[in-house]
C-alpha positions in Angstrom: -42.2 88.6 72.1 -39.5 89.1 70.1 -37.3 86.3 70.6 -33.9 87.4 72.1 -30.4 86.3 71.8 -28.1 84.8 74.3 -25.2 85.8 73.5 -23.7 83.9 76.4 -23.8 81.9 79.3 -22.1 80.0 82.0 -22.7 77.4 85.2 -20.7 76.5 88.0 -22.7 73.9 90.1 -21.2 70.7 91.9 -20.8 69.4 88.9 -18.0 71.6 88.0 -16.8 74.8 86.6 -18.5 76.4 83.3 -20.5 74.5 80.5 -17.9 72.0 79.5 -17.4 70.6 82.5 -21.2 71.0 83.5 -22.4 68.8 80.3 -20.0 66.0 80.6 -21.5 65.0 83.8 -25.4 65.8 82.3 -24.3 63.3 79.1 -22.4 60.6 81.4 -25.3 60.9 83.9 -22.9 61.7 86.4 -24.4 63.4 89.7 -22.4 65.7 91.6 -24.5 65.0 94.8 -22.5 63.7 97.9 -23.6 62.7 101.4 -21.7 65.6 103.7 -21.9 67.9 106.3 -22.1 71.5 106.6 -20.9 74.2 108.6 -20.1 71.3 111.4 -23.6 70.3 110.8 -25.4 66.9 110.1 -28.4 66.0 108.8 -27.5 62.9 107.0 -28.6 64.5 103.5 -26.8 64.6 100.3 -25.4 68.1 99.2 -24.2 69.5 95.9 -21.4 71.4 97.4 -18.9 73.6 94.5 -15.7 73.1 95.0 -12.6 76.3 95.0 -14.7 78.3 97.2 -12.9 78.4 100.4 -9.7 78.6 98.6 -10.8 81.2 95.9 -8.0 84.2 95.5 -10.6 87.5 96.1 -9.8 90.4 94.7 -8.9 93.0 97.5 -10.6 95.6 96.0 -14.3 93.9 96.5 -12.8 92.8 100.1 -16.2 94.1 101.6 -18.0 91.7 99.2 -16.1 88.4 100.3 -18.9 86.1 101.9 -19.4 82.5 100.5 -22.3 83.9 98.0 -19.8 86.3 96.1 -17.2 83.8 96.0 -19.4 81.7 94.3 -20.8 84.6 92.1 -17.3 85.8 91.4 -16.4 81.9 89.8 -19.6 81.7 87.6 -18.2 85.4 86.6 -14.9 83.7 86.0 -16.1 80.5 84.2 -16.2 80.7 80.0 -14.8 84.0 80.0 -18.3 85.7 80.9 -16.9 88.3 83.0 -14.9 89.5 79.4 -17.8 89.1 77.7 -20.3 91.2 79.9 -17.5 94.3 79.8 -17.7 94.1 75.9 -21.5 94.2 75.8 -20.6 97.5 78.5 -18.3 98.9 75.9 -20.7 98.0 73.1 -23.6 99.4 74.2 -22.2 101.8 77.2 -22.7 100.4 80.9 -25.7 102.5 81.9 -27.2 100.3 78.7 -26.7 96.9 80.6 -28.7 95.9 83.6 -28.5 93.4 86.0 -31.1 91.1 87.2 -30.6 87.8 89.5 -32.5 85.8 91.5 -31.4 84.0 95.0 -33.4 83.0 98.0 -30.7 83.5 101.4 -28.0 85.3 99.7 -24.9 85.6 101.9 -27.0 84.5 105.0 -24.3 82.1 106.0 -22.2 85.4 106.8 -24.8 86.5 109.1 -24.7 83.0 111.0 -20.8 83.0 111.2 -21.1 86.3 112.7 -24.0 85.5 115.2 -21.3 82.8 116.9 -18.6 85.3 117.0 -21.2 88.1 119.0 -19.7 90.1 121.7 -20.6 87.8 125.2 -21.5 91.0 127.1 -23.4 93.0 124.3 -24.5 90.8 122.4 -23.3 93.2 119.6 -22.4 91.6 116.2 -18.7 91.7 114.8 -17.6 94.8 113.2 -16.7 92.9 110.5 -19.7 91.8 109.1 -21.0 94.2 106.1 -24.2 93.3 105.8 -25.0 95.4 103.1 -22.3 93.9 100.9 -22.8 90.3 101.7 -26.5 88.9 103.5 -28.4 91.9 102.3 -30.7 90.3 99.5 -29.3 92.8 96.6 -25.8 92.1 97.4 -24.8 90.0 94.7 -26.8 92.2 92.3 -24.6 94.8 93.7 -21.0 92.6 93.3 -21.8 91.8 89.7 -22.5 95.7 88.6 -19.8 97.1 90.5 -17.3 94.1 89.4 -18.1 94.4 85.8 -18.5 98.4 85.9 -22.5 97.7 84.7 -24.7 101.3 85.6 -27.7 99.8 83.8 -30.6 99.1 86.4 -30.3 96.3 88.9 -32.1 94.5 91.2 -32.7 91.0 92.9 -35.8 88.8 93.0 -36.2 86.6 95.5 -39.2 84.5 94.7 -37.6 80.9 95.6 -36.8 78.3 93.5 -38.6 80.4 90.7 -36.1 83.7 91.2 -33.7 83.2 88.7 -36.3 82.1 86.0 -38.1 85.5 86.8 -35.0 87.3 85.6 -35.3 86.8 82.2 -38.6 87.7 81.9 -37.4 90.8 83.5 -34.3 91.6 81.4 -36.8 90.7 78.1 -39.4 93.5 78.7 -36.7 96.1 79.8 -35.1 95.4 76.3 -38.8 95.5 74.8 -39.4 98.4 76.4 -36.1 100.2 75.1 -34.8 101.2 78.9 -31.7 98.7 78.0 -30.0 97.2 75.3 -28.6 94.4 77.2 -28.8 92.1 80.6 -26.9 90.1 82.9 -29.3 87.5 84.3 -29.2 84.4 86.0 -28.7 83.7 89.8 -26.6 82.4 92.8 -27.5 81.0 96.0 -25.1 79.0 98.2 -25.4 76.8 101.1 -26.1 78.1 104.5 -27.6 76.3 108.0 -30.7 78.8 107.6 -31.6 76.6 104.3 -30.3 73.3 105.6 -32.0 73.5 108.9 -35.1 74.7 107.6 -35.9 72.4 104.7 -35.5 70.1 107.6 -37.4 71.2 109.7 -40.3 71.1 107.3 -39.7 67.3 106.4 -38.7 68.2 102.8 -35.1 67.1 103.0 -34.4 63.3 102.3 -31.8 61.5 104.0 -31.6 59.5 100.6 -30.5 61.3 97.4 -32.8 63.2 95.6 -35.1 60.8 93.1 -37.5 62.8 91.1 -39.8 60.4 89.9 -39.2 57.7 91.9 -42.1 55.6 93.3 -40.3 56.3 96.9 -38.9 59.6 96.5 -38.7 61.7 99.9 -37.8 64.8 99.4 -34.8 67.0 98.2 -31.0 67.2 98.0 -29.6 70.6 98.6 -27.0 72.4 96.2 -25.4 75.4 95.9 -25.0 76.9 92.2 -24.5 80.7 90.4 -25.5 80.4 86.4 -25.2 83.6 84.4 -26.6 84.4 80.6 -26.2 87.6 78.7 -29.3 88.8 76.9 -29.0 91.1 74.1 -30.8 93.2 71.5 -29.3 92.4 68.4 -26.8 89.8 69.5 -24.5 89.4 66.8 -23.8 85.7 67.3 -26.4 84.4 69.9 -25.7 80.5 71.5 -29.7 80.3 71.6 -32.6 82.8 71.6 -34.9 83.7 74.2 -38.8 82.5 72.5 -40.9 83.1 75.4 -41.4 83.4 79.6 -44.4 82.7 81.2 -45.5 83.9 84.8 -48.0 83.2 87.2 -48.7 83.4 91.1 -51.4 80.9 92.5 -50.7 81.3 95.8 -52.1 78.6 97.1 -50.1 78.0 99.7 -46.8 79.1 101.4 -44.7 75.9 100.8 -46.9 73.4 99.3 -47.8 73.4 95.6 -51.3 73.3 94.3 -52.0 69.9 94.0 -53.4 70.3 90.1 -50.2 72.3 89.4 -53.6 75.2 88.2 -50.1 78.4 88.4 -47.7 76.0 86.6 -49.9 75.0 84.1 -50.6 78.9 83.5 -46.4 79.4 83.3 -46.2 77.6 80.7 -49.1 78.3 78.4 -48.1 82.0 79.2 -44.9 81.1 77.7 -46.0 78.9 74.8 -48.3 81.9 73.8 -45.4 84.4 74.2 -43.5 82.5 72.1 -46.4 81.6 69.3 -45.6 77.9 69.6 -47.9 75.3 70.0 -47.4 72.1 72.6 -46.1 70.2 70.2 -43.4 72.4 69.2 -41.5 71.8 72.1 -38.8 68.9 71.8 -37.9 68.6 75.8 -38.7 69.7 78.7 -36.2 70.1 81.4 -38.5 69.9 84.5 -39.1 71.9 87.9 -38.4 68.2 89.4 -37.3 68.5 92.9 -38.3 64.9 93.8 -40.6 65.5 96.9 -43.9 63.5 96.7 -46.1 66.4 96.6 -44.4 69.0 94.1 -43.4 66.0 91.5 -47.1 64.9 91.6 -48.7 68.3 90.6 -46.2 69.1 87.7 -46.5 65.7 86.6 -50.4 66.8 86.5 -49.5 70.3 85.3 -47.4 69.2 82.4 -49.9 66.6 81.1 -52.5 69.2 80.8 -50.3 71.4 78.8 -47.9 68.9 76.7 -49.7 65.4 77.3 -47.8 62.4 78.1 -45.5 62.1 74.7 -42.7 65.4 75.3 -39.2 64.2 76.4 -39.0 65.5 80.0 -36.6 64.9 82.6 -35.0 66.9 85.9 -31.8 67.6 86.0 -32.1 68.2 90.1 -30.5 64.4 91.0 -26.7 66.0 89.3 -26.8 69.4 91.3 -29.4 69.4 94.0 -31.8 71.4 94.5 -29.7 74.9 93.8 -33.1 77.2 95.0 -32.4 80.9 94.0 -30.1 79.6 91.3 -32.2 76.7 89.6 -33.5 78.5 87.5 -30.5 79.9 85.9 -29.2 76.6 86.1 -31.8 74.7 84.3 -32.1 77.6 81.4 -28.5 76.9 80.9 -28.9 73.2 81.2 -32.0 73.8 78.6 -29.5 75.8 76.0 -26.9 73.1 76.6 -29.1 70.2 75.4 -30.3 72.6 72.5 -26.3 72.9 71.4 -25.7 69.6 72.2 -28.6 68.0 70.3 -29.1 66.0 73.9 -31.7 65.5 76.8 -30.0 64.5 79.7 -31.6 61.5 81.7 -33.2 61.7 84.9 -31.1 60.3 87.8 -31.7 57.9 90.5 -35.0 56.3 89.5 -35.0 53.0 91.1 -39.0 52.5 90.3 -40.6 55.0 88.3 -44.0 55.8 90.3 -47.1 54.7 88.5 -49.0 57.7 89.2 -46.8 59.8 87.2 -47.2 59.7 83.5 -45.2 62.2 81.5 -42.5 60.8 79.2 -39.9 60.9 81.8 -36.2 59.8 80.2 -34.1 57.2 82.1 -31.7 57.1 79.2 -31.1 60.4 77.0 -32.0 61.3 74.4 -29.9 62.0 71.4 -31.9 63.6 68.7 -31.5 67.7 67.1 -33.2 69.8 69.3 -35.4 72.9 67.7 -36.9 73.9 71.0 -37.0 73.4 74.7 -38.8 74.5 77.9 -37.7 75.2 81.4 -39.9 74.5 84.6 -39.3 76.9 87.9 -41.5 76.8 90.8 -41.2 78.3 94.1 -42.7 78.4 97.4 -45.7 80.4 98.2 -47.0 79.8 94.3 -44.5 81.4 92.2 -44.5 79.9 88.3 -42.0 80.5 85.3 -41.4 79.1 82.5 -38.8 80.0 79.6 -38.8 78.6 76.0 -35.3 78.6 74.7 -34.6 78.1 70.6 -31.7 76.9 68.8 -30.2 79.1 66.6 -30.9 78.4 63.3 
């Protein structure tokens, strides 16, 4: 492809608000994880909870919108100016020019749930006000964003798991190619709800420890809440970083378990080393899928051996923020174009005893070296692959 520029981006995760206060936790090695409850609800996990949301001033205008998921969309929107920076890409290249593309996996479910306690006790009917088709519908914050910002470009949501808001970018990148837009919005937001909490649970993939990709005795995941934005543009007049290459792939091996080989993730990313003309070697790090359950940590650590052998720089960022689901991949592509500015690869956290049956180059320390080029891992349920190649802007 040809690569694209980034003319921006932003991240709000637990670790704060925007990329300043995102990469002085990544350099300290910092984690934003703390053990919490939810909603009332404990499962004796750790979270990676944002703060500001409850006490967010909304707008009134977008009063229909107000659910956790927007409030959390509207500060990544707020964060580094972005919101500014989207409306002069709108007035650059006219708003029916710039799409919008995110990815999340419950949206504003946890509206939905508040409601479902406040039902009427004799019909059963729901709250009037709930707007469903402004807050837990799945295109809602698609939706917000383009009617916030004015955008009339296409829109739409992908919902994909943990591998949605990697997706979008390969999206935005062959509209552009294509001509139907000269610009995107892309990225993703997903917030905590009890639907997530309950069910990662409920399938024995939540550890009551903090997340330790890696770790001989890793047990599962730490759940966070994030929204990470980037503007892609054609002919980005001063680009942060440039958009090489996106690989796809679908194995569908199973509905929650990865294949154990990691056969789809190793196609991801040679789709996206090809895309981007670069060999293995050209990559510097690797910020990795990573979520620290036995299972998906083993078959990437297979997967990225067969692709990059055991030498690359790799580490996953997932022990600072949790596992932010719709919105990690947006959050590791920023992470990725923050260590490419920084000339940094932020250490794994949380590994006690690295597992001996895992052999990529995984950092315990970072890494402080000029960065040329770096991948991003995103894998979701049911078999769903990306992976993006970011470069430094030369």
């Amino acid at each position: 492809m040809t690569p694209l520029g980034v003319s921006d981006f932003t991240l709000v995760t637990a670790l704060g608000h925007g990329r300043a206060a995102n990469w002085a936790a990544l350099a300290e090695g910092r984690s934003g994880l703390v053990r919490a409850e939810f909603e009332g609800t404990t499962l004796g996990s750790w979270l990676g909870v944002v703060d500001g949301l409850d006490t967010l001033d909304w707008p009134q205008a977008f009063a229909a919108f107000d659910c956790r998921n927007n409030r959390l969309a509207e500060l990544g929107l707020r964060s580094d100016g972005f919101a500014v920076r989207a409306t002069q890409a709108a007035q650059r290249w006219g708003a029916e020019r710039v799409g919008v593309f995110l990815g999340t996996s419950t949206s504003g479910i946890l509206q939905t749930e508040r409601a479902y306690r406040r039902r009427d006790p004799a019909s059963g009917a729901l709250p009037a006000d709930l707007h469903y088709p402004e807050t837990h519908n799945t295109y809602s914050a698609a939706r917000y964003l383009r009617t916030r910002l004015g955008l009339r470009g296409p829109a739409w949501v992908v919902s994909t798991a943990c591998s949605s808001s990697a997706k979008v970018f390969a999206d935005a990148a062959r509209l552009i190619g294509l001509g139907v837009i000269d610009a995107a919005v892309v990225g993703g937001v997903d917030s905590l709800c009890l639907t997530t909490l309950c069910g990662f649970h409920s399938l024995e993939l939540l550890s009551t420890d903090v997340c330790r990709p890696w770790d001989a005795q890793r047990a599962g995941l730490s759940i966070g809440e994030a929204a990470a934005f980037a503007l892609l543009e054609r002919d980005a007049a001063a680009p942060r970083a440039r958009l090489l290459g996106a690989g796809e792939s679908s194995d569908g091996h199973h509905m929650s378990s990865p294949h154990p080989e990691g056969a789809g993730a190793v196609l991801a990313m040679r789709a996206a080393l090809a895309q981007a003309g670069l060999a293995p070697e050209a990559i510097d790090y690797l910020n990795l899928h990573g979520t620290g359950t036995p299972n998906n940590d083993a078959a990437e650590d297979r997967a990225v051996d067969a692709v990059f052998g055991r030498a690359l720089p790799c580490s996953s960022t997932k022990g600072y923020t949790g596992h932010t689901l719709g919105a990690a991949g947006g959050v590791e592509a920023a992470v990725a174009m923050l260590a490419l500015e920084h000339g940094l690869a932020p250490a794994g956290l949380h590994v006690q005893t690295p597992d001996p049956a895992l052999h990529v180059n995984y950092l315990r320390e970072p890494l402080r070296r000029p960065l040329a080029t770096v991948a991003s891992n995103s894998f979701g349920f049911g078999g769903s692959n990306a992976c993006l190649v970011f470069g430094a802007v030369q």
